[in-house]
VEXBAZA-19507 format. One record per residue (C-alpha): residue number from 1; x, y, z; residue in one letter. Coordinates in Angstrom, 3 decimals. Layout:
<atoms>
+-----+----------+----------+----------+---+
!   k !       c1 !       c2 !       c3 ! r !
+-----+----------+----------+----------+---+
! NUM !        X !        Y !        Z ! A !
...
+-----+----------+----------+----------+---+
</atoms>
This chain:
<atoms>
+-----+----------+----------+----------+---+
!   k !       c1 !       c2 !       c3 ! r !
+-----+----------+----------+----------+---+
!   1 !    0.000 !    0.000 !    0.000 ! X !
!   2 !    2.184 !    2.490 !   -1.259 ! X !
!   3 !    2.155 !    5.867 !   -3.081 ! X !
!   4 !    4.892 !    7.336 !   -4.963 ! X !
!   5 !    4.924 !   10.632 !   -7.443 ! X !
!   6 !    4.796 !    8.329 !  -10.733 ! X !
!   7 !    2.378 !    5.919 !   -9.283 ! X !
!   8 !   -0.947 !    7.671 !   -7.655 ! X !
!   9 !    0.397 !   10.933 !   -6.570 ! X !
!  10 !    0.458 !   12.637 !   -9.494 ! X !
!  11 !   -2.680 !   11.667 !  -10.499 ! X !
!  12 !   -3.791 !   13.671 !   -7.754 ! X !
!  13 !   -2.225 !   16.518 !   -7.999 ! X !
!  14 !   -3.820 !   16.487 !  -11.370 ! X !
!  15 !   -6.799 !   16.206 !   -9.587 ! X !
!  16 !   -6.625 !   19.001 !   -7.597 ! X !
!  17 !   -5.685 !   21.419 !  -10.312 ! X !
!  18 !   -8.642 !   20.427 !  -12.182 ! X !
!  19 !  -11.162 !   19.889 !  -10.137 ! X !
!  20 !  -12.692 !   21.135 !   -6.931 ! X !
!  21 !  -11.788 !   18.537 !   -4.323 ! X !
!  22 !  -12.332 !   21.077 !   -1.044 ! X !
!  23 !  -15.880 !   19.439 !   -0.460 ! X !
!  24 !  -15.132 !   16.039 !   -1.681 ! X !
!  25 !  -14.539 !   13.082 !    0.389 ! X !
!  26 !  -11.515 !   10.379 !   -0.061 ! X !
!  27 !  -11.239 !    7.148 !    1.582 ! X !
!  28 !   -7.859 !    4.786 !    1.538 ! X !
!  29 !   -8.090 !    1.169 !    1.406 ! X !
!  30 !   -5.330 !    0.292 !    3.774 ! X !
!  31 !   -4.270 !    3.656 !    5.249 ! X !
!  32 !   -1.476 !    4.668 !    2.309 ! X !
!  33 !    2.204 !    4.912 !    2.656 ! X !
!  34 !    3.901 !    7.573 !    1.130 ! X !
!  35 !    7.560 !    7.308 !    0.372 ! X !
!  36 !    7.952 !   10.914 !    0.147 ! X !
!  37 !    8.588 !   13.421 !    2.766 ! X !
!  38 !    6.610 !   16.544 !    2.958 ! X !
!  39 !    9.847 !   18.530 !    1.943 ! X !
!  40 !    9.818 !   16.470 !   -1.438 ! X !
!  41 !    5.828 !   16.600 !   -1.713 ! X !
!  42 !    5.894 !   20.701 !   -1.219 ! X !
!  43 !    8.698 !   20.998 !   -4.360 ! X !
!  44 !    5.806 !   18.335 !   -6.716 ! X !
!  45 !    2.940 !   20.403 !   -5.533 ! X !
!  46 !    4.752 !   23.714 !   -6.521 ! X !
!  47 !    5.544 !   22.293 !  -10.082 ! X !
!  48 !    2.015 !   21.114 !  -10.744 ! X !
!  49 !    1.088 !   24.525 !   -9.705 ! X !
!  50 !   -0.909 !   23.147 !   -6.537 ! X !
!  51 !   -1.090 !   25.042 !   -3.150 ! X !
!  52 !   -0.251 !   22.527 !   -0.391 ! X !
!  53 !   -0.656 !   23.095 !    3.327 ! X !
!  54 !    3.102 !   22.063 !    4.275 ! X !
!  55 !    2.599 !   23.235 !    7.952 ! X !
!  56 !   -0.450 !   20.725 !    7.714 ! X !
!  57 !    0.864 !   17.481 !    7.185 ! X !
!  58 !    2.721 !   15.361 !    9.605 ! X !
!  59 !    5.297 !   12.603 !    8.992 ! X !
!  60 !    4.719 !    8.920 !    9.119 ! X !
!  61 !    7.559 !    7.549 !   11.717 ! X !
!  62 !    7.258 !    4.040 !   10.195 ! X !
!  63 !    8.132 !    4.807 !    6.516 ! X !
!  64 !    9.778 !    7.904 !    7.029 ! X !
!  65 !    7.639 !    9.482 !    4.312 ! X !
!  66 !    4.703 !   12.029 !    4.817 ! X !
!  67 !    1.441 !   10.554 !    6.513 ! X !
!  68 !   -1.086 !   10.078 !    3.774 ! X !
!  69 !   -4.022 !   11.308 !    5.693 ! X !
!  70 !   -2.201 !   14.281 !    6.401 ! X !
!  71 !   -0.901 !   14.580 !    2.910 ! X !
!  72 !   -4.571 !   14.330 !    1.223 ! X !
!  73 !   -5.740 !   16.965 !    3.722 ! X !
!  74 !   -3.181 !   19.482 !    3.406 ! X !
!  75 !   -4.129 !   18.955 !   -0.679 ! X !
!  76 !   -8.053 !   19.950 !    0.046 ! X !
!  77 !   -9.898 !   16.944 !    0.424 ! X !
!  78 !  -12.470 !   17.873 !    3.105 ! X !
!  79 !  -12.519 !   14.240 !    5.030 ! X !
!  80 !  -10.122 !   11.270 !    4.220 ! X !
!  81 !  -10.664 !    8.227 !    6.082 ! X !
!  82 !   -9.045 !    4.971 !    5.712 ! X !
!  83 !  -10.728 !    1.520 !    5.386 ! X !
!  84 !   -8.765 !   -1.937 !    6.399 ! X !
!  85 !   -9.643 !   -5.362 !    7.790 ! X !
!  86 !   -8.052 !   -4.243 !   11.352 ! X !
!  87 !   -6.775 !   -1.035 !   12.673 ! X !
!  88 !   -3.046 !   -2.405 !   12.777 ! X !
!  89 !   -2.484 !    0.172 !   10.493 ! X !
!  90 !   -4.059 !    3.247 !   11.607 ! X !
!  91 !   -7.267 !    2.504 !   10.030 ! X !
!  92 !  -10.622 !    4.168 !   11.306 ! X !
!  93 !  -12.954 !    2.557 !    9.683 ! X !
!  94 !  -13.054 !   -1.513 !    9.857 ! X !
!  95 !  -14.691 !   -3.686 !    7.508 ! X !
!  96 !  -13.457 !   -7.088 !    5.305 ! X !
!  97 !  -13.867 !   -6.073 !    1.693 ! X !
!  98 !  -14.269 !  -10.005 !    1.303 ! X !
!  99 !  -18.132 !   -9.846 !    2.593 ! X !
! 100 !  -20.946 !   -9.974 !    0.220 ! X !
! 101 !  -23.521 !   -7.470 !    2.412 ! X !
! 102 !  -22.068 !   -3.675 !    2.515 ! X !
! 103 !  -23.275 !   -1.928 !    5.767 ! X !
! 104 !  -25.460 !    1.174 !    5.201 ! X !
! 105 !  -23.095 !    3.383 !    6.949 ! X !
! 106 !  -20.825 !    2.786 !    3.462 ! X !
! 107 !  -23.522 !    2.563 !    1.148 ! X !
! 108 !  -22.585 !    5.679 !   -1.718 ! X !
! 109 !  -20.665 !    7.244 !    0.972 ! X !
! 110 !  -17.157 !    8.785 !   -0.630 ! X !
! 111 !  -16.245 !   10.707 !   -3.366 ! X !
! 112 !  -12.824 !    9.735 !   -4.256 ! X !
! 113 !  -11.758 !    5.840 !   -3.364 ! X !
! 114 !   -7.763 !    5.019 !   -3.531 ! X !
! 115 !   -6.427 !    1.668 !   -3.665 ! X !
! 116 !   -3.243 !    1.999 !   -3.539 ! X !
! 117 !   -2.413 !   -1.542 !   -3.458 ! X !
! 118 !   -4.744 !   -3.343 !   -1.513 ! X !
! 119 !   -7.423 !   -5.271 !   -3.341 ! X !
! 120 !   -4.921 !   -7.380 !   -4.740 ! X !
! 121 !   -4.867 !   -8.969 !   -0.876 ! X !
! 122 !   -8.368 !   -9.484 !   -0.631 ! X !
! 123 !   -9.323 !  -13.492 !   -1.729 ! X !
! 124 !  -12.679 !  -12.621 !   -3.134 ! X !
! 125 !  -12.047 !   -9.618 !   -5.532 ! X !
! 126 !  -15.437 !   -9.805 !   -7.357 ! X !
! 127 !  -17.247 !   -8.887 !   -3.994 ! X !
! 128 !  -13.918 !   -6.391 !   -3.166 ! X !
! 129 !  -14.879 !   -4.736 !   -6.719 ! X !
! 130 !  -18.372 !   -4.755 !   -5.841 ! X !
! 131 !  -18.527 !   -3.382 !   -2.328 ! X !
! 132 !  -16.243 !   -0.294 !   -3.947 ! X !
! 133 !  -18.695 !    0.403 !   -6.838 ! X !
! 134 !  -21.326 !    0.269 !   -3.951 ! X !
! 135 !  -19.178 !    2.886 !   -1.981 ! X !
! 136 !  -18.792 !    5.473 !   -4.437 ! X !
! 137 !  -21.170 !    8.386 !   -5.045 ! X !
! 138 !  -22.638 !    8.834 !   -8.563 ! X !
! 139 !  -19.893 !   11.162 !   -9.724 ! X !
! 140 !  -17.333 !   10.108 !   -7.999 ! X !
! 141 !  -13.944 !    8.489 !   -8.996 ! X !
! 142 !  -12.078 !    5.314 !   -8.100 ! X !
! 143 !   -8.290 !    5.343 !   -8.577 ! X !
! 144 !   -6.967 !    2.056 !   -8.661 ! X !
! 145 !   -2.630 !    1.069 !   -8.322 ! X !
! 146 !   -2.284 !   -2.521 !   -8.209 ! X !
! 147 !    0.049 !   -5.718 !   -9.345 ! X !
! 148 !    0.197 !   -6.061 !  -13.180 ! X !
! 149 !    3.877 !   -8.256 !  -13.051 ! X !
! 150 !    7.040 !   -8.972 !  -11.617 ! X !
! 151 !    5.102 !   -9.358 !   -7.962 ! X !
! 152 !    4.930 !  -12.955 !   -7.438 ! X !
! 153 !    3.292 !  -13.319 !   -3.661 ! X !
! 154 !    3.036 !   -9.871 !   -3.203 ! X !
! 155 !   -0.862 !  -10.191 !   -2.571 ! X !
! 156 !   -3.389 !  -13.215 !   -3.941 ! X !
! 157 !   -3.457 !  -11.451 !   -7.936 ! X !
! 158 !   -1.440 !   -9.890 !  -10.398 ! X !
! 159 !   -4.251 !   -8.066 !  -12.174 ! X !
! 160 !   -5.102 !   -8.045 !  -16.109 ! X !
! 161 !   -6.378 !   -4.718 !  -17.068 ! X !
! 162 !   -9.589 !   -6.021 !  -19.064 ! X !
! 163 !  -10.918 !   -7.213 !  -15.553 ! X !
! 164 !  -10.764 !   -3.367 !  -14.125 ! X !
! 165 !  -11.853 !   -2.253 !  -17.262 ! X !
! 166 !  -14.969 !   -4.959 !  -18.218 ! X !
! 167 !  -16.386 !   -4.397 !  -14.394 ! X !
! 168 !  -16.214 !   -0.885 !  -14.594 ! X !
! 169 !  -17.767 !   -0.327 !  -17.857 ! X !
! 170 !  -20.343 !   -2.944 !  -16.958 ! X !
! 171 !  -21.280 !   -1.215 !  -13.547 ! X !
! 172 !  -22.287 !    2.387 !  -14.550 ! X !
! 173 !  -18.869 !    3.824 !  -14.911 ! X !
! 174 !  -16.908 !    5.816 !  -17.443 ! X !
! 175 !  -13.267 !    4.434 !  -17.592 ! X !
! 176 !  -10.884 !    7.017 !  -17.858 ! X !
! 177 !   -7.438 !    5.975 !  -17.670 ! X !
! 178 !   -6.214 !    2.387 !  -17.935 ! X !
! 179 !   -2.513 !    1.592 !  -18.166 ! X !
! 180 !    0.276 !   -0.484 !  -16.580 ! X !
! 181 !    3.251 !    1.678 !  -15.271 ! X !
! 182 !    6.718 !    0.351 !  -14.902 ! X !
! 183 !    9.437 !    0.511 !  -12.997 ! X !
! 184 !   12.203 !    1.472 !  -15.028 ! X !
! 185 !   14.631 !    1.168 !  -11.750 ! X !
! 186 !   13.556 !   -2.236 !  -10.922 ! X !
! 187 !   14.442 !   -3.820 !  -14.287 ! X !
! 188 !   16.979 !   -6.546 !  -12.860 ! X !
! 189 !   16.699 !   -9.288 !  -15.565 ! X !
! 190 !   19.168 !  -11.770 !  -15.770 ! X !
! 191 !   18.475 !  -11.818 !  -19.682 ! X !
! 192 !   21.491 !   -9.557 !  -20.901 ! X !
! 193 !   20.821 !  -10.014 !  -24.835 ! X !
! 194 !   18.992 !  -11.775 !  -27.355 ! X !
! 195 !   21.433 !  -14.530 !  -27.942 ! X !
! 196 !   20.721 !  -15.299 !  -24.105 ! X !
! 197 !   16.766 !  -15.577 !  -25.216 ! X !
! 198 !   18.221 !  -18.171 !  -28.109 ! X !
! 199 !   19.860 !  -20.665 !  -26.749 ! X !
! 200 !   20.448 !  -23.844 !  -26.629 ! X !
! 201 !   20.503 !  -25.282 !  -23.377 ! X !
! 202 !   17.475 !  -25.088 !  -20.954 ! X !
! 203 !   17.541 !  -22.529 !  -18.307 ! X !
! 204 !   15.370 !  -23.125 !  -15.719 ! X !
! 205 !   15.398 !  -21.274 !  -12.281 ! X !
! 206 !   14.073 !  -22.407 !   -8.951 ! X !
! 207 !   12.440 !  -20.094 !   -6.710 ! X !
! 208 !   11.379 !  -20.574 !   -2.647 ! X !
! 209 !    7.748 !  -19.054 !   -3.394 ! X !
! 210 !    7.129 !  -19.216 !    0.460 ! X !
! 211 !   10.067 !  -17.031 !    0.821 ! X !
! 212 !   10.164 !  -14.388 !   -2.691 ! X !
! 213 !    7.905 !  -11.665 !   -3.444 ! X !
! 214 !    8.261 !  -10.612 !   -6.600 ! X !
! 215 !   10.992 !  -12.395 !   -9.790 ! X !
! 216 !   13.414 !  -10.392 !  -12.041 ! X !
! 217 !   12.180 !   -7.848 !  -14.874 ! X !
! 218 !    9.921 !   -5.004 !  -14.867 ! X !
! 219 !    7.367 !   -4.420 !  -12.133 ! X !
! 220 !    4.561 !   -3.120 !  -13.634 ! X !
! 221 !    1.545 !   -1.405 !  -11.944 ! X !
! 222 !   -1.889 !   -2.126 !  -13.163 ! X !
! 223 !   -3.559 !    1.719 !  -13.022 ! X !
! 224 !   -7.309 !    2.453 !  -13.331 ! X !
! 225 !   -8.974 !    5.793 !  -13.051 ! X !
! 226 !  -13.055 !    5.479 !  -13.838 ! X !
! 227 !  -16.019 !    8.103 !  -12.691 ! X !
! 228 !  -19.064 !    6.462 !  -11.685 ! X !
! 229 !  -22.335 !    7.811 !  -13.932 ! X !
! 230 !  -25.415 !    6.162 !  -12.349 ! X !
! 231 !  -25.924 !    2.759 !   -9.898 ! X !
! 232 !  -27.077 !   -0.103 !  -11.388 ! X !
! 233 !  -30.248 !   -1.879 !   -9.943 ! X !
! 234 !  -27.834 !   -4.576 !   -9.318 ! X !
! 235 !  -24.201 !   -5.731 !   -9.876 ! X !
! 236 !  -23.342 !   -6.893 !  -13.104 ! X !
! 237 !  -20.329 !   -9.658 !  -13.670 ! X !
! 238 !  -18.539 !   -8.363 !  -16.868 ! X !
! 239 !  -17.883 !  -10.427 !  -20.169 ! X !
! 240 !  -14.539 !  -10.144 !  -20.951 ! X !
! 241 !  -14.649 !   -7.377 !  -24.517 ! X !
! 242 !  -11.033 !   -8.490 !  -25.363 ! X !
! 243 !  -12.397 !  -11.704 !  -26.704 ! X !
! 244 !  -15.820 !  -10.965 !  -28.025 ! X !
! 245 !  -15.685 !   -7.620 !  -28.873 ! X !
! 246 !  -16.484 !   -4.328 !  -27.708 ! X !
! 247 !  -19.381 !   -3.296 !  -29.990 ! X !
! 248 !  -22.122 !   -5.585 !  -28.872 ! X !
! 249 !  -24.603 !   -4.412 !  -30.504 ! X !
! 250 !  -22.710 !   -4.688 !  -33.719 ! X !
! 251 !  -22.322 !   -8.498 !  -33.095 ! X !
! 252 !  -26.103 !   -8.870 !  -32.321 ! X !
! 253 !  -26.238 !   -7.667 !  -36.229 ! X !
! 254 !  -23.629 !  -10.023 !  -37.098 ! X !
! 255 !  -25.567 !  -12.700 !  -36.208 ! X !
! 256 !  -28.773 !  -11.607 !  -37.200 ! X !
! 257 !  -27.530 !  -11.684 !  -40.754 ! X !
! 258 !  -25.369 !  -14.661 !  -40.075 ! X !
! 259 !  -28.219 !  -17.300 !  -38.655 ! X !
! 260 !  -30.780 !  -15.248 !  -40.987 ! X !
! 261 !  -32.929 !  -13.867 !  -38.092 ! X !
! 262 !  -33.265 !  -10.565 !  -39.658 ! X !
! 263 !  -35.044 !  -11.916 !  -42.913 ! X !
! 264 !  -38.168 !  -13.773 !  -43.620 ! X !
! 265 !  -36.967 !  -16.725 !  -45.142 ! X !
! 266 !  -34.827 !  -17.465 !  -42.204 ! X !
! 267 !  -34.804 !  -21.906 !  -40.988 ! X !
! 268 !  -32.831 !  -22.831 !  -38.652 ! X !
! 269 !  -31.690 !  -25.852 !  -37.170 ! X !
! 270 !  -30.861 !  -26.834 !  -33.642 ! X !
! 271 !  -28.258 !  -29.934 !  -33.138 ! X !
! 272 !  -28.863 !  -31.754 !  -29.966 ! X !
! 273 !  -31.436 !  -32.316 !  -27.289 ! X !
! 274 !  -29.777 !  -32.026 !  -24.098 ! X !
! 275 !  -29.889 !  -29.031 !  -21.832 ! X !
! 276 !  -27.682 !  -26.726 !  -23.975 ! X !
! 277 !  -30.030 !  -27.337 !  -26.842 ! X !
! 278 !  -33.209 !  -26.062 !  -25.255 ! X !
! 279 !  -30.865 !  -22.972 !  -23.060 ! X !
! 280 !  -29.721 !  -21.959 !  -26.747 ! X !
! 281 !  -33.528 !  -21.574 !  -28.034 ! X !
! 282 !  -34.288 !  -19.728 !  -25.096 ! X !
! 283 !  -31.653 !  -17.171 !  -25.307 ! X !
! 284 !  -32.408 !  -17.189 !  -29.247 ! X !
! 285 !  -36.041 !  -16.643 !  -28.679 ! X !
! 286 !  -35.256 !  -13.194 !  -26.761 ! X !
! 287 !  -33.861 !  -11.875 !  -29.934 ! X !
! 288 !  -35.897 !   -8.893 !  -31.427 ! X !
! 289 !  -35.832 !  -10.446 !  -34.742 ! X !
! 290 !  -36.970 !  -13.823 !  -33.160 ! X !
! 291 !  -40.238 !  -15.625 !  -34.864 ! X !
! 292 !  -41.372 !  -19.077 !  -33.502 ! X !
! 293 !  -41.250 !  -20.405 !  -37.426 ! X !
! 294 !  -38.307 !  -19.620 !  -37.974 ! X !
! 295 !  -36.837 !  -22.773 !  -35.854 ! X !
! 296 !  -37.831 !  -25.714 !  -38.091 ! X !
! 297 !  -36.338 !  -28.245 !  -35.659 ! X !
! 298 !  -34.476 !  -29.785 !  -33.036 ! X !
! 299 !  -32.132 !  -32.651 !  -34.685 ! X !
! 300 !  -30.062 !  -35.760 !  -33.804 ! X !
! 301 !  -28.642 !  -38.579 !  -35.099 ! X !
! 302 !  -30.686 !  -41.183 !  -37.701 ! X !
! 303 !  -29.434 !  -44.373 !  -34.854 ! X !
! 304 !  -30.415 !  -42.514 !  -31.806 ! X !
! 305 !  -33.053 !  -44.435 !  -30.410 ! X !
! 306 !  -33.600 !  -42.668 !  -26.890 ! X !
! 307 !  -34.637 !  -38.997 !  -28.662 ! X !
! 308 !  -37.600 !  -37.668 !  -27.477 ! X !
! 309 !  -40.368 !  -36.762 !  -30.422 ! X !
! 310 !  -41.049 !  -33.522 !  -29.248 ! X !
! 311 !  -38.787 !  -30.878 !  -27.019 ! X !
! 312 !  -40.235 !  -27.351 !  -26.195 ! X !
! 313 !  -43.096 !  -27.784 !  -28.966 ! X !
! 314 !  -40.877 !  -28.596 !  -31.967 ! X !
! 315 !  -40.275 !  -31.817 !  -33.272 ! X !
! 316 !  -37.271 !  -33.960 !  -33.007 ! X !
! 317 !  -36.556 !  -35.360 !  -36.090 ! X !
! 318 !  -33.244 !  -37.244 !  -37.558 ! X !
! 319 !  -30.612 !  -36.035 !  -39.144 ! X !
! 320 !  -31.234 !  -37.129 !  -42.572 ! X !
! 321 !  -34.356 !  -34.914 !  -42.226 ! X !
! 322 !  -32.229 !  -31.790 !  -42.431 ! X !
! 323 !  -32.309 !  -30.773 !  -46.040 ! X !
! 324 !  -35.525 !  -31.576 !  -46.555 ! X !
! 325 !  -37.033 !  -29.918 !  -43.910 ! X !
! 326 !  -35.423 !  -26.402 !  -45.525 ! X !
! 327 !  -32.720 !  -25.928 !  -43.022 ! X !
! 328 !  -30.605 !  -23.293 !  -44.047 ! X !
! 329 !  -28.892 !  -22.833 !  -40.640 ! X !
! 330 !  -27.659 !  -25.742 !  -38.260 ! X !
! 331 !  -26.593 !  -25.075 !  -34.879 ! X !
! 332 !  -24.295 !  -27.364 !  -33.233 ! X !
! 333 !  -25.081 !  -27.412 !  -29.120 ! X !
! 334 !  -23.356 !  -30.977 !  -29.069 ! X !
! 335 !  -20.305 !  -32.201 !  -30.649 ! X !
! 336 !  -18.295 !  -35.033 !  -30.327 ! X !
! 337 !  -16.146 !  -37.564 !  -32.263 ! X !
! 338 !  -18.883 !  -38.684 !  -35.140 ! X !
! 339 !  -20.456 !  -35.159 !  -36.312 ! X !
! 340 !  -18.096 !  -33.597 !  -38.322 ! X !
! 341 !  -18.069 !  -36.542 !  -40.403 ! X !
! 342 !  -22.131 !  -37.132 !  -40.063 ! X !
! 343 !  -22.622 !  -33.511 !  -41.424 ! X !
! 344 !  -20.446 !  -33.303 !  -43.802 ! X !
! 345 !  -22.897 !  -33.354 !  -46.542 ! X !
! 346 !  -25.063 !  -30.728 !  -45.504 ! X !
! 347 !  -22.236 !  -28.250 !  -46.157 ! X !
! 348 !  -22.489 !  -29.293 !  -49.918 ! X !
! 349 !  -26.365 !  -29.267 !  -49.521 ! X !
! 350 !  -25.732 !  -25.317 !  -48.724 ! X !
! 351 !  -26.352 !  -25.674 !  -45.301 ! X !
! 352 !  -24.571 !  -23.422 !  -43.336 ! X !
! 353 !  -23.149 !  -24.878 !  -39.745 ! X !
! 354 !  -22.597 !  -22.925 !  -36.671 ! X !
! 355 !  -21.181 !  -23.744 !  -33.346 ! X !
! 356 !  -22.895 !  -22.711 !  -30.120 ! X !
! 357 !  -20.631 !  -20.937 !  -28.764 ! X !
! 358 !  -19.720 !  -18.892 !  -32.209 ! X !
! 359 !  -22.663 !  -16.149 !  -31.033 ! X !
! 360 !  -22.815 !  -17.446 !  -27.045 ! X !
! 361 !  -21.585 !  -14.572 !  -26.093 ! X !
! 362 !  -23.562 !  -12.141 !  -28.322 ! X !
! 363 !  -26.770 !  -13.649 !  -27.405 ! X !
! 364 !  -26.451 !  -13.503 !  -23.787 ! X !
! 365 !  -27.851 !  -10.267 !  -22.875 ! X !
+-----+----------+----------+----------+---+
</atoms>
């Protein structure tokens, strides 16, 4: 839980300049160590043009740095508490960021929320995430500083930036900034060239893991600025947009066009009559450009003598049936050794074939 100029502090000294912060709250998760003294702070505030309180702020005995409450005080923040599991720290305000029910005395209570590198220590960081977004006024701003690399046991998580990012967006906020800082000083890598990268010979180091924090190379620092726009009626748990796209809405089109949902003439096929099969035609049937005629069938194999004849009012019929039942789509929600060869002759028949989990994603919501 520490704050140095490149990593957090300027950010808020940023903050200061540009916005009014003299009737905002802050609260720390883990009460912040500054490795600054208020000497050095003064001379950073002067340069970003920021009036700082020097005779205000106190010095932290322990790191031999500035005390972070005083810092944030002496910077305008009109009330900066800190938040941790046990007061050990200086902490005023105690709560586990692991449990699932947020007390009302927390409820859209701050303005500004700093973790500084603390969530990264709490074992369930879905709820930790959570119980923040459920902290934070609408219009105020979480500043995340966490693990990205090089911090093996540091805390439970190194942290992808996709997983700030996804939660964020999908929780009523605006993401801002999102970008991994490193370390230049720390870059200790044992890797002097590129020839060292080629070689022969396998190089493979041991490590105590009870015993390191952290391996050689760059520490990098996972940051996250994001303002919060409205509350949700309820949390949402993000999809992750690296993988299926950001534009949802433009995959929705792609497979309206691709499945032939958006036209008339549209037939589809489902594969399968186990639980994915009749999940899939759920989720399908929610489309906006959904018609009940426009699933034809479930289907199965010709030898399968256990199918049921019927399965959520459509028939179950074989899959020599296919083509002649005007299939035009097929959708696959069970594979396994046999099918690619079984269906191979649709494709030639002009039948186009589609796995589940092609559109899962787009489909979903």
């Amino acid at each position: 839980m520490g704050l140095l100029i490149h990593c957090g502090l300027q950010d808020f000294f940023r903050e200061a300049v540009h916005r009014d912060i003299s009737d905002k709250s802050l609260l720390m998760l883990g009460r912040q160590v500054i490795s600054h003294t208020r000497a050095e702070l003064y001379v950073f505030a002067r340069r970003f043009g920021v009036p700082l309180d020097y005779a205000g702020m106190t010095d932290n005995p322990k790191s031999g740095g500035a005390d972070s409450v005083s810092f944030f005080r002496a910077l305008g923040f009109r009330e900066v508490r800190a938040l941790d599991i046990s007061s050990y720290e200086g902490a005023d305000i105690l709560f586990d960021l692991n449990q699932p029910t947020l007390p009302e005395s927390l409820r859209e209570k701050f303005d500004y929320i700093l973790d500084g590198g603390t969530t990264e220590h709490v074992f369930d960081y879905a709820q930790a995430l959570r119980n923040i977004a459920g902290m934070m006024r609408p219009g105020g701003r979480v500043f995340h500083y966490i693990p990205a690399s090089g911090q093996v046991n540091h805390g439970y998580y190194t942290l992808s930036p996709s997983l700030l990012g996804d939660f964020y967006a999908a929780n009523g906020f605006r993401v801002e900034r999102l970008d991994i800082i490193l370390k230049k000083d720390s870059y200790t890598s044992p890797v002097q060239s590129m020839t060292d990268c080629l070689t022969t010979e396998p190089d493979y180091r041991f490590f105590n893991f009870r015993d390191t924090e952290g391996l050689p190379g760059y520490v990098g620092t996972l940051r996250c600025i994001a303002t919060k726009e409205n509350t949700p009626a309820a949390p949402e748990n993000p999809k992750q947009t690296h993988w299926y796209g950001a534009d949802e809405s433009l995959l929705r089109e792609m497979w309206a066009v691709d499945c032939g949902l958006a036209g008339p003439e549209a037939a589809i096929g489902i594969w399968g009559t186990g639980p994915d099969a009749t999940k899939f035609l759920q989720i399908l049937s929610k489309h906006p450009d959904f018609a009940r005629e426009k699933v034809k069938a479930f289907f199965t194999y010709d030898d399968h003598a256990g199918a049921p004849a019927n399965l959520a009012g459509y028939p179950v019929l074989r899959g020599r049936d296919i083509v002649a039942r005007g299939v035009r789509v097929l959708f696959l929600t069970a594979m396994d050794p046999q099918l690619p060869g079984a269906l191979r002759p649709l494709t030639a028949a002009g039948v186009k074939i589609l796995r589940l989990n092609d559109y899962w994603m787009a489909l979903q919501r």
